[in-house]
N, CA and C of each residue as an Amber inpcrd file, in Angstrom:
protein
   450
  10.6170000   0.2810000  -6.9980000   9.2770000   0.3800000  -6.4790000
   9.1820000   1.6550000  -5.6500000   8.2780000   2.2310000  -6.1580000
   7.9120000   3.8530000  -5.1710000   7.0530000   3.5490000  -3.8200000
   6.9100000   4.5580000  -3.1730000   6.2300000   4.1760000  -1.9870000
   4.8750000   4.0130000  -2.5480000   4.6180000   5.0450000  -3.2680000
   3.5110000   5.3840000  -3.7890000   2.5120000   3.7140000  -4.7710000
   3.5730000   3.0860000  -5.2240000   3.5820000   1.8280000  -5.4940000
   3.1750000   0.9960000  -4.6190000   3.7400000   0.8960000  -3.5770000
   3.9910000  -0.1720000  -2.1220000   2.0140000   0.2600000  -1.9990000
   1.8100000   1.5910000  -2.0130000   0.3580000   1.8820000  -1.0040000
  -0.5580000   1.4470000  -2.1310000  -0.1860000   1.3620000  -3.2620000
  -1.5190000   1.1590000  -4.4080000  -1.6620000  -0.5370000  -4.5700000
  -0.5030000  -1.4200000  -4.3700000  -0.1090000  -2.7390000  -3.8320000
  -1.3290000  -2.6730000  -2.6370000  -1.1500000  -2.3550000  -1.4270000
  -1.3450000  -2.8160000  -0.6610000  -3.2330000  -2.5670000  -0.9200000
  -3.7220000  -1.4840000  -1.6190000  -5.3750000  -1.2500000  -1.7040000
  -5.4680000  -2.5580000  -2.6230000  -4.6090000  -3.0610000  -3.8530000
  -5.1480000  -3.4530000  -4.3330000  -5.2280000  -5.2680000  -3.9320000
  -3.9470000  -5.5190000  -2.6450000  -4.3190000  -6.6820000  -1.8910000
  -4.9850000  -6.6990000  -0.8920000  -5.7340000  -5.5580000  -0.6800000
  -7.0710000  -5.5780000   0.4350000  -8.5900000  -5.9040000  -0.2300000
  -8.4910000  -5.4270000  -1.3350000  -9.7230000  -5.6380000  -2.1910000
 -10.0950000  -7.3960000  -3.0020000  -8.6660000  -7.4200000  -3.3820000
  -8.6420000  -8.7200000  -3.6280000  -8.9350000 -10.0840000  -2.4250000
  -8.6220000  -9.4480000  -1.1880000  -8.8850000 -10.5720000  -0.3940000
  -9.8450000 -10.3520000   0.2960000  -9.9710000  -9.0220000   0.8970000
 -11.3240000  -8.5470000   1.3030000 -11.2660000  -7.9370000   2.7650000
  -9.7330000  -8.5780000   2.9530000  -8.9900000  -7.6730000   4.3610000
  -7.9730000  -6.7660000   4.1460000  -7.7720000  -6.2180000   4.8210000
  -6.9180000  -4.7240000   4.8110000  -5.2040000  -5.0490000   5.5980000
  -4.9330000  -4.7400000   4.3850000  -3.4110000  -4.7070000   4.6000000
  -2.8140000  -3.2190000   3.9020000  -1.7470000  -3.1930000   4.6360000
  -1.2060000  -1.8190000   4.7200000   0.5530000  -2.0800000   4.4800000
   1.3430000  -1.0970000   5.0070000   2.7310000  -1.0040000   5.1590000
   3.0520000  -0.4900000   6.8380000   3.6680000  -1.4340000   6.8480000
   4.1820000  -1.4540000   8.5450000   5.1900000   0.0840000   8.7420000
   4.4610000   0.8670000   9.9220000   4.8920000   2.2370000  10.7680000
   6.6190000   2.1240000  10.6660000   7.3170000   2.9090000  11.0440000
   8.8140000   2.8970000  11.2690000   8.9940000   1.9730000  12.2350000
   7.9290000   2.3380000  13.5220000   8.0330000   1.6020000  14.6280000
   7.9680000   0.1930000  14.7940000   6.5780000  -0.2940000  13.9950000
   6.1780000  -2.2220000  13.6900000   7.2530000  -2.5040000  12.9260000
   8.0390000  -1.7790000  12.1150000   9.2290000  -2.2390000  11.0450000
  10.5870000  -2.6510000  11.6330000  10.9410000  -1.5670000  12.7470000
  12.1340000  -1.8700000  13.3780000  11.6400000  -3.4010000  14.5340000
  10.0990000  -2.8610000  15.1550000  10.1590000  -4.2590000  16.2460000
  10.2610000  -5.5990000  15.1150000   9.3850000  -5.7580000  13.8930000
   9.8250000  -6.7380000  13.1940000  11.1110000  -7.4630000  12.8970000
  12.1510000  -6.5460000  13.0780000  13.3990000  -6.3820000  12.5480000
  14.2990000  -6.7060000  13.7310000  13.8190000  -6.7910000  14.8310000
  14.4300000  -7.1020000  15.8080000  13.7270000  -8.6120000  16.7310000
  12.8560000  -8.5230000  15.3730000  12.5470000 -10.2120000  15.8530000
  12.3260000 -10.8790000  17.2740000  11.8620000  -9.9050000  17.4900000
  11.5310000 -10.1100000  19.4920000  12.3910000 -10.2050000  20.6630000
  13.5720000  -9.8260000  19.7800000  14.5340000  -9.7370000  20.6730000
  15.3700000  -7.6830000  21.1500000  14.3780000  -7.0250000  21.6510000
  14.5670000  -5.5450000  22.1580000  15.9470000  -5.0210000  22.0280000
  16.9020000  -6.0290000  22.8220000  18.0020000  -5.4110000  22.6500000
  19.2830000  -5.2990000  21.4900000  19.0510000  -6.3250000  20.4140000
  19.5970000  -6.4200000  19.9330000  20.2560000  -5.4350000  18.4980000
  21.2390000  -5.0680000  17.9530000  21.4340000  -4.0520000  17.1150000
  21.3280000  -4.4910000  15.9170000  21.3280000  -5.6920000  15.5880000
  21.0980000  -6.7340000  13.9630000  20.2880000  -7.6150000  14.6460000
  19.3660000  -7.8020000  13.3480000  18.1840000  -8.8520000  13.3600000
  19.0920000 -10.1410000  13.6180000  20.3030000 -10.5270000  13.5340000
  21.1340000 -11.9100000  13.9890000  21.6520000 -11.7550000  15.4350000
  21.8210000 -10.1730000  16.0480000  22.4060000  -9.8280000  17.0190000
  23.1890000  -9.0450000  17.4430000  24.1370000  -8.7460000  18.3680000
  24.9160000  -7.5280000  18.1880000  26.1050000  -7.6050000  17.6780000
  26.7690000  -8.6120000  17.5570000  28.4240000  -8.7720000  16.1120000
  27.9230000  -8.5520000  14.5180000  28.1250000  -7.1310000  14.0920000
  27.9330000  -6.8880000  12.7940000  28.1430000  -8.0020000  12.0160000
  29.4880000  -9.0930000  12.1310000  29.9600000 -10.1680000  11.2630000
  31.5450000  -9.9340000  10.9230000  31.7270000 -10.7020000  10.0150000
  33.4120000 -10.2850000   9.6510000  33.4490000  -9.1830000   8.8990000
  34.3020000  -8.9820000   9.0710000  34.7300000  -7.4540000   8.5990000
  33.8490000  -6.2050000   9.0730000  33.4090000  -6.2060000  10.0710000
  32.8300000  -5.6060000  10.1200000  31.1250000  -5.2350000   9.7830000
  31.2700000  -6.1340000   9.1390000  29.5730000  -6.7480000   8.7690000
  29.6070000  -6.0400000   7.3890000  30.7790000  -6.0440000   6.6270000
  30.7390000  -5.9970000   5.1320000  31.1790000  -6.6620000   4.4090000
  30.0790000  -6.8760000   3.3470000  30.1250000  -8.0570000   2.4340000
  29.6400000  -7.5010000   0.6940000  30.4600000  -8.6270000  -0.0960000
  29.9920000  -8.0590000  -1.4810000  28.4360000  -8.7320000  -1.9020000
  27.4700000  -7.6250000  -2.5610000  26.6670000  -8.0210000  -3.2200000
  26.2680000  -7.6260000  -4.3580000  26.0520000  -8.3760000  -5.3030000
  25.9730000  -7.1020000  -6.8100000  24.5450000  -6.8270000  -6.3980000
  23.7430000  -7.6740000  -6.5420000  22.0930000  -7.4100000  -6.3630000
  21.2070000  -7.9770000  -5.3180000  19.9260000  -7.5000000  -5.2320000
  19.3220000  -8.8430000  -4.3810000  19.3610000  -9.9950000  -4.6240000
  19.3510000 -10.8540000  -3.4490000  19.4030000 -12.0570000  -2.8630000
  18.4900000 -12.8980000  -2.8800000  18.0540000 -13.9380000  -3.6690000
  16.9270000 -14.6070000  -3.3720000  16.3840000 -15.0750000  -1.7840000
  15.2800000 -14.0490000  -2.0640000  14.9850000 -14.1090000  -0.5480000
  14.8130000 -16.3150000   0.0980000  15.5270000 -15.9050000   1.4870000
  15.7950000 -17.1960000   2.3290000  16.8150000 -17.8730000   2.0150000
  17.7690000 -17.2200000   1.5900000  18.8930000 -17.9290000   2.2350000
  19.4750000 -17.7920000   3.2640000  18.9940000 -16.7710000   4.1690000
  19.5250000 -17.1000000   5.4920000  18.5340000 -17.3780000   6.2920000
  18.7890000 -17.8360000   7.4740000  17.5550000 -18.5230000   7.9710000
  16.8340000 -16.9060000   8.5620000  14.9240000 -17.4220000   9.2500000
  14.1700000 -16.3670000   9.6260000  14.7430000 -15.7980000  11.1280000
  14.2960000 -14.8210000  11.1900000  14.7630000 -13.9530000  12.3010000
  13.4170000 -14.4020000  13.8840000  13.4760000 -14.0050000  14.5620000
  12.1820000 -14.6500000  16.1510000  10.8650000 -14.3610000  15.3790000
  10.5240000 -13.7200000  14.7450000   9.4040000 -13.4920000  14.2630000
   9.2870000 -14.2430000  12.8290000  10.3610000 -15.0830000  12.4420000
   9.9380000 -15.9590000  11.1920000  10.2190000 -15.2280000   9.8290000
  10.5490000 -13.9100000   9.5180000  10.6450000 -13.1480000   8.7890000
  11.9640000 -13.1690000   8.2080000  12.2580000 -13.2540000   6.9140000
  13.4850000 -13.8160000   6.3350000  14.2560000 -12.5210000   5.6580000
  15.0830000 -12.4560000   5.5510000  16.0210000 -10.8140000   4.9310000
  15.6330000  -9.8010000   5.3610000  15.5760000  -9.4360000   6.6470000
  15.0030000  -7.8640000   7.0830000  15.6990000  -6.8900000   7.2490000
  17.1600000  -7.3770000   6.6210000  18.3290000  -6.6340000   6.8850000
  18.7930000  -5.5800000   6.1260000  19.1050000  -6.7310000   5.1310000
  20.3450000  -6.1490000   3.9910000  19.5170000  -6.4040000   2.5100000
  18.8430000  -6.8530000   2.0360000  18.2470000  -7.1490000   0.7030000
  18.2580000  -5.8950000   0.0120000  16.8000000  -5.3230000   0.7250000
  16.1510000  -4.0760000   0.2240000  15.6930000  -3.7750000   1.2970000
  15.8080000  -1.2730000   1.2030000  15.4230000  -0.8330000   1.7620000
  13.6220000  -0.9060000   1.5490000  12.9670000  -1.5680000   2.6040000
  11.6370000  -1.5430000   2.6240000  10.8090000  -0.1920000   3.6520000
   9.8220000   0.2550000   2.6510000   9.0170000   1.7460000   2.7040000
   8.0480000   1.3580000   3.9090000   8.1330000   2.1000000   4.7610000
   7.2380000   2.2910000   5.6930000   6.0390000   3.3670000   5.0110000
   4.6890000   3.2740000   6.5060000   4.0100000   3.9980000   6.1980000
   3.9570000   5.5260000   6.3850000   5.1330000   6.0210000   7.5260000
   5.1190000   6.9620000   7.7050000   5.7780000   7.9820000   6.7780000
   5.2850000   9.5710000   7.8310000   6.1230000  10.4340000   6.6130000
   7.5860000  10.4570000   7.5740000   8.4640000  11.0750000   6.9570000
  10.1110000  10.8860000   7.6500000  10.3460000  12.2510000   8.3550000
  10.6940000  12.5920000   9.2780000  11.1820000  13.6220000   9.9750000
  12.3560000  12.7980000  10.7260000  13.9570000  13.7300000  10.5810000
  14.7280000  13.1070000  11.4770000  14.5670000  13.2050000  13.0810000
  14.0770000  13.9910000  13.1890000  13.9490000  14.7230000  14.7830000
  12.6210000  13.8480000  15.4090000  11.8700000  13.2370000  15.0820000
  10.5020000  12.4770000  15.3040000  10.4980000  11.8230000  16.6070000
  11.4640000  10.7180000  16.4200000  11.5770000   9.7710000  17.7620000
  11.7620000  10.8590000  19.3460000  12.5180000  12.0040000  18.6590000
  13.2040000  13.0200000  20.1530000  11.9400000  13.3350000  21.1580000
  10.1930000  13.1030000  19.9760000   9.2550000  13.7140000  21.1190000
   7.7120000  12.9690000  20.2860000   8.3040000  11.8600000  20.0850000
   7.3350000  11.0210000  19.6020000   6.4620000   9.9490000  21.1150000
   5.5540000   9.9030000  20.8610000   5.2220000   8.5860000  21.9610000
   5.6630000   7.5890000  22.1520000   6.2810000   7.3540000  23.3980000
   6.9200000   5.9220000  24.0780000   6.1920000   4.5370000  23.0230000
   4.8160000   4.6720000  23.4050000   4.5260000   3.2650000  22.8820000
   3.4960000   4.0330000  21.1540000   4.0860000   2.7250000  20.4390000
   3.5980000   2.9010000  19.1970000   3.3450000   3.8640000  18.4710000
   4.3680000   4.8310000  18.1850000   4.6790000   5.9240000  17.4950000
   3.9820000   5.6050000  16.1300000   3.0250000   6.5680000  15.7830000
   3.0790000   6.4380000  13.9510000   3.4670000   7.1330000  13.3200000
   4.3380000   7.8290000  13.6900000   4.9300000   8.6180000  12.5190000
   4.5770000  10.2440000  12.3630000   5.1310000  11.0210000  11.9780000
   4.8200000  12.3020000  11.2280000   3.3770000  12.5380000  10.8160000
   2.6650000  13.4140000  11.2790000   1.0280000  13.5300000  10.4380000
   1.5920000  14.4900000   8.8640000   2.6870000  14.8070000   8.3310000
   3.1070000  15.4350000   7.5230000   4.0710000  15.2520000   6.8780000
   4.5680000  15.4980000   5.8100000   6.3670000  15.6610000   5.4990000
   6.4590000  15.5400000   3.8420000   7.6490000  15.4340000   3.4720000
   7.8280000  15.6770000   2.2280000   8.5320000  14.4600000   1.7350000
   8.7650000  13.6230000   2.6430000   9.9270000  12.6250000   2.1400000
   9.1490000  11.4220000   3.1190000   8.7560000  10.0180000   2.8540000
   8.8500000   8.9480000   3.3620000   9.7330000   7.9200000   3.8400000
   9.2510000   7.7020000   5.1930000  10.5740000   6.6520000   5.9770000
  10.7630000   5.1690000   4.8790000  11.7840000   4.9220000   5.2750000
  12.0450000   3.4290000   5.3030000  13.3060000   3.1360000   6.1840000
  12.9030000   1.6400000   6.1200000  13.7370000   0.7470000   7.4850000
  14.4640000  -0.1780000   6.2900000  15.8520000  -0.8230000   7.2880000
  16.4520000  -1.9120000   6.4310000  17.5830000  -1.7100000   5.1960000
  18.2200000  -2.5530000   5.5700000  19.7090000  -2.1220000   4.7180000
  19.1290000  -2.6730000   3.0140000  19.9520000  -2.3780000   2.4500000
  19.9650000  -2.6280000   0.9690000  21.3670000  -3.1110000   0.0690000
  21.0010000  -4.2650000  -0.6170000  22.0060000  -4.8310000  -1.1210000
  23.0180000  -4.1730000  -1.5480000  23.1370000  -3.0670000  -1.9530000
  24.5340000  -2.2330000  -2.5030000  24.5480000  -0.8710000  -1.2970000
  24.8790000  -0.8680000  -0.0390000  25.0800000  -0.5860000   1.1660000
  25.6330000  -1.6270000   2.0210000  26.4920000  -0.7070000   2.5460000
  26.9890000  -1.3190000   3.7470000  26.2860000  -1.8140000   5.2200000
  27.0200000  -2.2520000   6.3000000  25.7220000  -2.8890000   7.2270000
  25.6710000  -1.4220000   7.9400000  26.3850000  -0.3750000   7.9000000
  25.4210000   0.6460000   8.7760000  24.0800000   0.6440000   8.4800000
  23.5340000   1.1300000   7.7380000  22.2220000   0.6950000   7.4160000
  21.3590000  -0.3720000   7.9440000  21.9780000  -2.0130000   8.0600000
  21.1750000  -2.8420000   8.6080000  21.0400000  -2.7830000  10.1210000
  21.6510000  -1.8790000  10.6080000  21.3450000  -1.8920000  12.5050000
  19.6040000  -1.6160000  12.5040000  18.6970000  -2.5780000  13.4730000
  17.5040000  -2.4310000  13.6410000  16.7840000  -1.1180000  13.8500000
  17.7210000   0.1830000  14.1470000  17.7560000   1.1790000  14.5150000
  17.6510000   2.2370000  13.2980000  18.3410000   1.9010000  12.1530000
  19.1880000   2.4740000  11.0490000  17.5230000   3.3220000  10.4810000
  17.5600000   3.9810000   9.6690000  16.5930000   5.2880000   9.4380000
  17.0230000   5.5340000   8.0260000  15.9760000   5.8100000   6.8340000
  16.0500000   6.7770000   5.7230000  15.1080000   7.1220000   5.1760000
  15.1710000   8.2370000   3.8970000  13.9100000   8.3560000   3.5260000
  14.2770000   8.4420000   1.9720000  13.1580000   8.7070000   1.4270000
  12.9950000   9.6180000   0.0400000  11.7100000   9.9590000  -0.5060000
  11.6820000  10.7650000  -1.3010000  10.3280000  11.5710000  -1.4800000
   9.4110000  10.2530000  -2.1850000   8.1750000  10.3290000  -2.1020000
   7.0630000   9.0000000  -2.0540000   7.1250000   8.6290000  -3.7290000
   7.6160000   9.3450000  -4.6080000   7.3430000   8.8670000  -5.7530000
   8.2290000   8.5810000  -6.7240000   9.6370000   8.2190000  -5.5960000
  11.3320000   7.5690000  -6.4220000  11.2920000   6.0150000  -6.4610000
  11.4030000   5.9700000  -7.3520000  11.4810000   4.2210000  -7.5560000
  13.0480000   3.9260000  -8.1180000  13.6390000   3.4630000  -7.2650000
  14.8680000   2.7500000  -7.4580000  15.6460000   1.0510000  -7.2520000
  16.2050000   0.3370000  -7.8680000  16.3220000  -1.1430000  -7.7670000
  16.8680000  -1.2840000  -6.5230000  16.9400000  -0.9550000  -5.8140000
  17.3200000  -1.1050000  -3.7590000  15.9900000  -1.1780000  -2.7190000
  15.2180000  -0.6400000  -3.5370000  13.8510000   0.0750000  -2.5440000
  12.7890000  -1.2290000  -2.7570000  11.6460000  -1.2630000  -1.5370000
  10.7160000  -2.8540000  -2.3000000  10.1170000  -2.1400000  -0.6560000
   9.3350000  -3.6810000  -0.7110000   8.4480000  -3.3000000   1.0140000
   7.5830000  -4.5930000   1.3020000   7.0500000  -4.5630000   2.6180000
   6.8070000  -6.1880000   3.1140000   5.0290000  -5.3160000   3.3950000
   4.1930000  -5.9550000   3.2080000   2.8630000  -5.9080000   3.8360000
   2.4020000  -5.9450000   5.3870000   1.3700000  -5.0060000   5.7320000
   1.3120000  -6.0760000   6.8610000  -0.2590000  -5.7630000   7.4580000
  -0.6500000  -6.9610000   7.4790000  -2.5040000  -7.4810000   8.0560000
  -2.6890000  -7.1590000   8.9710000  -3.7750000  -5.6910000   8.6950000
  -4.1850000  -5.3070000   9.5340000  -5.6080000  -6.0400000  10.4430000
  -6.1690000  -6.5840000   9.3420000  -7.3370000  -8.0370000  10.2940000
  -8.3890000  -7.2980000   8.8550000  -9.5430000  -8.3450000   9.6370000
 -10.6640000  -8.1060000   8.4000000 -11.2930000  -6.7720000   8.7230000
């Protein structure tokens, strides 16, 4: 799924319902991901797991088998890397706004948050960062909605 995918998804579940939904900022993605809990470095907490918090997966996971994270939200980890709305600059956060950053007004490559089934857990730290240009569609990549109101 391309980003470019994720945004034509999301016009075409605003029209259908008649409210506007979008793709959650870098910023709403990581607080999601940290499930209301600020300090934590994994949506479970701060012990990566055994081994280090590596584990085998050939593919995705039928989403819910592990239980939801404080915010109710199930695999925000490791499944799939899910596409934010912003554009990606690494340097962003260094002089971005304290509260509710949106992102880059520019760029060439789009963020996403969240580890992906054939990656390791660096990636799943609530923190973790990537991108790729808006119109790569690869079996790792997918994205969650999110209601903006009517």
């Amino acid at each position: 799924m391309s980003w470019d995918d994720a945004v034509a998804y999301c016009a075409w579940l605003s029209a259908e319902t008649g409210r506007r939904w979008r793709l959650p900022t870098e910023a709403e993605r990581e607080k999601a991901m940290r499930g209301g809990e600020a300090g934590r470095r994994y949506p479970w907490g701060d012990d990566p797991g055994p081994d280090d918090g590596r584990f085998e997966q050939a593919a995705p996971a039928p989403v819910g088998r592990q239980g939801p994270n404080g915010y109710g939200l199930y695999d925000i980890a490791y499944n799939v890397h899910e596409w934010c709305l912003d554009w990606y600059d690494a340097r962003y956060y260094e002089r971005s706004p304290a509260r509710d950053p949106r992102g880059p007004a520019t760029g060439t490559r789009r963020a996403s948050r969240g580890g992906a089934w054939r990656h390791q857990i660096k990636v799943c730290r609530n923190g973790a960062r990537s991108s790729l240009v808006p119109t790569f569609r690869y079996n790792d990549y997918g994205f969650r909605v999110l209601f903006e109101g009517a």
